[in-house]
N, C-alpha and C positions, 0 to 999 in steps of 0.2 A: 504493500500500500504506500511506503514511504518513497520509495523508488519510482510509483506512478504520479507521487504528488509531484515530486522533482519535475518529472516529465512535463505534467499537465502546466506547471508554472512556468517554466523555459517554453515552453509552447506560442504560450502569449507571447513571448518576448520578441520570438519567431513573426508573429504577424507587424508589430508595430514598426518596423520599416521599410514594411511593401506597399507603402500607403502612396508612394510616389517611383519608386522605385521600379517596379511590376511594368507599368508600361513607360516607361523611360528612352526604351527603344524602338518604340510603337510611335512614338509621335511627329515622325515626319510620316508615317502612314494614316496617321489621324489627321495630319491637315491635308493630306490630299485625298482624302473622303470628304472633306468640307471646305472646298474652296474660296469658298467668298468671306472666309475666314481668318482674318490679320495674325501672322505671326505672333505679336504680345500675345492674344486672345487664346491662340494654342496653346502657347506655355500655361495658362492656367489652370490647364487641366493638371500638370504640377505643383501648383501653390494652391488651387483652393482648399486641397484638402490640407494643407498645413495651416490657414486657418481657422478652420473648423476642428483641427484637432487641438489647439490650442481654447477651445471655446469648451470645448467636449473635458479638458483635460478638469480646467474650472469649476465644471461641471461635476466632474467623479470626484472632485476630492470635497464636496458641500453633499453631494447624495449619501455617504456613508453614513449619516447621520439619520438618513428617514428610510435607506435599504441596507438588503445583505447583501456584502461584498460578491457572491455567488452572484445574484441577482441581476444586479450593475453589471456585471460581467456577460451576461446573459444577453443583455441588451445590446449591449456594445457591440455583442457579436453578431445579434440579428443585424445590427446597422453595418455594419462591415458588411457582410453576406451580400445584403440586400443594397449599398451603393456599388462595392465592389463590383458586382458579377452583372447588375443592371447598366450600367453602363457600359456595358459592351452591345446591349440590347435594342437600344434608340437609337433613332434616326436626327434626334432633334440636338444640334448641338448646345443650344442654354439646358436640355436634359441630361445632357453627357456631366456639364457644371454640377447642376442640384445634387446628381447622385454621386459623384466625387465631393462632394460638399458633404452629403449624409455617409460616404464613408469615411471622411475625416472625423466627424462628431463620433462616431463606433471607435474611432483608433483613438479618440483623446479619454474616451470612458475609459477604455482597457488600459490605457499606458501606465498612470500612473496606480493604478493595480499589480500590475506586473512586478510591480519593486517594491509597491507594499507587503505582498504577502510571501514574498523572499524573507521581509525582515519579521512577518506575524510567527513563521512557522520554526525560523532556523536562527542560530547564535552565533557568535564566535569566529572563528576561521572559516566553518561550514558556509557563514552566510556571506564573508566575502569571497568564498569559492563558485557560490553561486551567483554572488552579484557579478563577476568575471564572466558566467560563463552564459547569463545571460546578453552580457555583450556580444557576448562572441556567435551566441545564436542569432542573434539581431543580425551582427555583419553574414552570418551565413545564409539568412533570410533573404537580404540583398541581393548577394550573389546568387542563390537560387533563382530569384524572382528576376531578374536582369537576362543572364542566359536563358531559360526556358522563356520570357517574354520573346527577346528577340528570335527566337526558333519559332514558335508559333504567328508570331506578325511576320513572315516571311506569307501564310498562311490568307491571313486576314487580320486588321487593326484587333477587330472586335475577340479574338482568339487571346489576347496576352490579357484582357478582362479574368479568363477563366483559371491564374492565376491564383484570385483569390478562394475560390474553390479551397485552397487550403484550411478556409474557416470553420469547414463542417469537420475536420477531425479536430481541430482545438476546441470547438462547440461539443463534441464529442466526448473530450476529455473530460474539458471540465462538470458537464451533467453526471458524468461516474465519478471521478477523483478526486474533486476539490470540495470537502465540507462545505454545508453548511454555516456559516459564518453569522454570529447576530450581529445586527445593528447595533450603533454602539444606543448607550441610555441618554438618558436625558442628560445627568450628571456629567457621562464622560463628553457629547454634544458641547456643553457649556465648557467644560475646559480646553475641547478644542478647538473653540472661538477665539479663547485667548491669541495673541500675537506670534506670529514663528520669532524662533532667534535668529539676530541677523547674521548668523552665520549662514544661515539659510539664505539670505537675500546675496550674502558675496560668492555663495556656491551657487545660484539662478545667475547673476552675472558671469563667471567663469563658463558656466555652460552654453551661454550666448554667444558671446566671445568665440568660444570653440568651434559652435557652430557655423559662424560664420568664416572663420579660416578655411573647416572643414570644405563646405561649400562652395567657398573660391577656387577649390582644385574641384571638385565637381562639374561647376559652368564653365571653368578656362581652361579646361585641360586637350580638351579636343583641339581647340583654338590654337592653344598654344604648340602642339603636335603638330598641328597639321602644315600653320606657318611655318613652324620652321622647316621641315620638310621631312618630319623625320619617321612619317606611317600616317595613317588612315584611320577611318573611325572602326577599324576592328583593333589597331594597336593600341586606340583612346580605350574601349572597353578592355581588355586582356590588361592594361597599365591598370584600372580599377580596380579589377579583380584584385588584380595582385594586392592592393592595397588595402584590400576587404579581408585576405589570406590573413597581414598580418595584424590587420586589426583582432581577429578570430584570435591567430595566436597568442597575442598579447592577452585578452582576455580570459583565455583556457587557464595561464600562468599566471594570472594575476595576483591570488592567492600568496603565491610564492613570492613574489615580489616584493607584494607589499608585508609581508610578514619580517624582509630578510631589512627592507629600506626604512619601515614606518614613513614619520613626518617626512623623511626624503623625496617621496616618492612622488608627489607634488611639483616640486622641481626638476623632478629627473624628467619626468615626463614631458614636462614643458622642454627642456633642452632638447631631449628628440624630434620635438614639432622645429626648432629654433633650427637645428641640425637640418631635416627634411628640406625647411624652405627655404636655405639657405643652400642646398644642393641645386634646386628646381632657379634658382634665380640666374645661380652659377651654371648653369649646364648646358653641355654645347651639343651634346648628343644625348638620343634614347637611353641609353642603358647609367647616365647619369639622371634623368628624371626617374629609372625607374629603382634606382636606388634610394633618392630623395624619397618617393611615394613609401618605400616599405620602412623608413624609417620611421615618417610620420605615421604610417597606420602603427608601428610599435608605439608610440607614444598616447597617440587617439587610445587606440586600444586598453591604454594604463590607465589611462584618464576617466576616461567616462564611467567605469564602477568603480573607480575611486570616491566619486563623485555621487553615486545613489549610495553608496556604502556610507559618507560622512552624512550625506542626509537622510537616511534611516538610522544612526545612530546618535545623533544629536537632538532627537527631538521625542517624543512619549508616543506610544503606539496610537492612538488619540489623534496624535494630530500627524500620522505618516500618510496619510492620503491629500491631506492638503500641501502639507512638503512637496513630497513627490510631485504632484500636478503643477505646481507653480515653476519647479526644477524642470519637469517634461516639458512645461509650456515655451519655457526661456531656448529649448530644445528645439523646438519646431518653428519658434519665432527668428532666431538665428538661421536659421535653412530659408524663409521667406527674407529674411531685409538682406540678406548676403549679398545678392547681386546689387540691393541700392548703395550699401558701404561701397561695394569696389569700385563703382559708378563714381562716388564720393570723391575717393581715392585718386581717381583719372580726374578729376575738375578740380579739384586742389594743387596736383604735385604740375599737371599741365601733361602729361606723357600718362596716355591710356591704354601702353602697351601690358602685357601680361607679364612680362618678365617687372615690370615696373612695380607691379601688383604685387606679386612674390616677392621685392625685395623690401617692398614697406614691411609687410607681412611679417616677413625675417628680424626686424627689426622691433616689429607693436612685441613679436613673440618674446625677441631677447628682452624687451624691457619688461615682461611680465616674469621673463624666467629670472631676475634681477631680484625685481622686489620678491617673488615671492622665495628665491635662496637667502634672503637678508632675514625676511620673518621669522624662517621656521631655524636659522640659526641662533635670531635673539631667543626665540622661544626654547631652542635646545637651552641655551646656556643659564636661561633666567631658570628650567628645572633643575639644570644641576647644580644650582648655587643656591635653591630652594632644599633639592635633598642634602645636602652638604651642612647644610644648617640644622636641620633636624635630626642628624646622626650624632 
């Protein structure tokens, strides 16, 4: 039973980044099914659902207070199911929107569940083994959902929809494996009103932050490929992958990492992004982009359940469904404003080239990985001159 909860729970984690992902590669075959249809206009078949999962996410962490966490869950995944798989079904493109829109609101219920009930059922090392390896399911979600899309939209647009199909064996799971869960009372409702601590607000910044890095190799990476002359949009996806690989692996190992680094590990991680784009900036060939990529995905990879792990344990089980949702939201919010920052970026420095983009990047990164090696040194040294005193 314990073995299937694992399952059921990493399962979820499995759908939450195929909510854009899945047809990713579908979508120059989606705008030439609908041609009187403007390029911006297409891409939103990408973004709306990231805000609606940010609305959705909102959402799930105020509902646990008048349902069971099952329940919510339950919902989420009829709305996934049902935007998901319906959108491959219309003809109407403001309908193809709505129901990418109603599957964002499904992916924002379920997200911030996913990381809550890692931290309801499991302690310890366990539960940052599992906060890792639900990363790592995530980045494998990706990668699944990106190859199998583009094989079937070879097919038809409407064929990489059927992707989410996935939803009925995670709807599956959790009807058998996942308790029952009560609401919380009245009593705990009221304490979960209170205020998160703001360590919670500078971990929802850091995770913005990330994601918008994240997503500058996302949108420029073909671009940047392709100018330079160095492959094709099969080298741009195979260079993702790869980078999904080691996000995966980073996360599988996270555990270990962070057990061997603790507070380090923060800044290590940030050096490996610093490292990455500071390859891609430098780089005069492929096979140095694709060194940069698998750096940064080791770092991405440490990063991101480091980050559900400090905010499921900084805060009372009470209030981990509003953490989390406010953390997931800064998640999906980051992946929408990415391309307005790099936009930013080109209209400030005056040079809107990509390499130009990567080498600010290189730089926002080193400055965080600065401050944040200064912190967690004062903060070593202020413990051990605190234990030192009381021995």
């Amino acid at each position: 039973m314990n073995k299937w909860l694992k399952v059921t729970i990493l399962s979820i984690s499995l759908l939450t980044v195929m909510s854009g992902a899945a047809v990713a590669p579908a979508l120059a075959e989606i705008a030439r099914a609908f041609p009187h249809i403007g390029s911006n206009s297409i891409k939103m078949v990408l973004t709306v659902p990231c805000l609606l999962i940010i609305l959705g996410s909102l959402i799930s962490g105020r509902l646990v207070s008048v349902m069971k966490k099952r329940t919510i869950l339950l919902i989420g995944l009829s709305l996934y199911l049902v935007g998901g798989l319906g959108a491959g079904m219309v003809d109407s493109f403001s309908a193809l929107l709505v129901l990418r829109g109603i599957l964002g609101l499904g992916v924002g219920l379920i997200m911030p569940l996913s990381i809550s009930l890692i931290a309801n059922y499991y302690t310890g090392d366990e539960r940052g083994r599992l906060m890792g390896m639900s990363t790592a399911v995530s980045s494998l979600g990706g990668i699944i959902a990106t190859v199998l899309s583009g094989i079937v939209a070879v097919i038809s647009w409407r064929w990489s929809f059927s992707i989410y199909a996935l939803g009925f064996a995670v709807l599956f799971l959790v009807l058998c494996f996942l308790p029952k869960l009560e609401k919380e009372s009245a009593a705990d409702s009221e304490f979960k009103a209170q205020p998160l601590p703001s360590s919670i607000y500078y971990t929802a910044i850091l995770t913005f932050g990330l994601l918008i890095v994240f997503f500058a190799i996302v949108t420029s990476l073909a671009l940047f490929i392709q100018n330079q002359g160095w492959g094709n949009a099969n080298t741009t996806g195979l260079a993702l992958g790869l980078t999904n690989i080691f996000v995966f692996g980073a996360g599988v190992k996270f555990q270990t990492v962070y057990s061997r680094f603790k507070s380090y590990t923060v800044p290590g991680g940030l050096l490996l992004l610093v490292a990455g784009f500071a390859l891609l900036s430098l780089s005069h060939n492929i096979y140095t982009v694709l060194a940069g990529l698998a750096v940064f995905g080791l770092g991405f990879g440490i990063l991101m359940p480091l980050i559900y792990l400090q905010t499921t344990s900084v805060v009372s089980e009470e209030m981990r469904p509003r953490a989390t949702a406010l953390v997931g939201g800064c998640f999906y919010l980051g992946q929408f404003v990415s391309p307005l920052v790099l936009s930013l970026v080109g209209i400030i420095s005056g040079n809107y080239s990509i390499r130009m983009i990567f080498t600010v990047l290189t730089f926002a990164l080193l400055a965080a990985f600065i401050v944040s090696a200064v912190m967690t040194i004062k903060k070593s040294h202020t413990l051990y001159h605190e234990s030192n005193e009381t021995m």
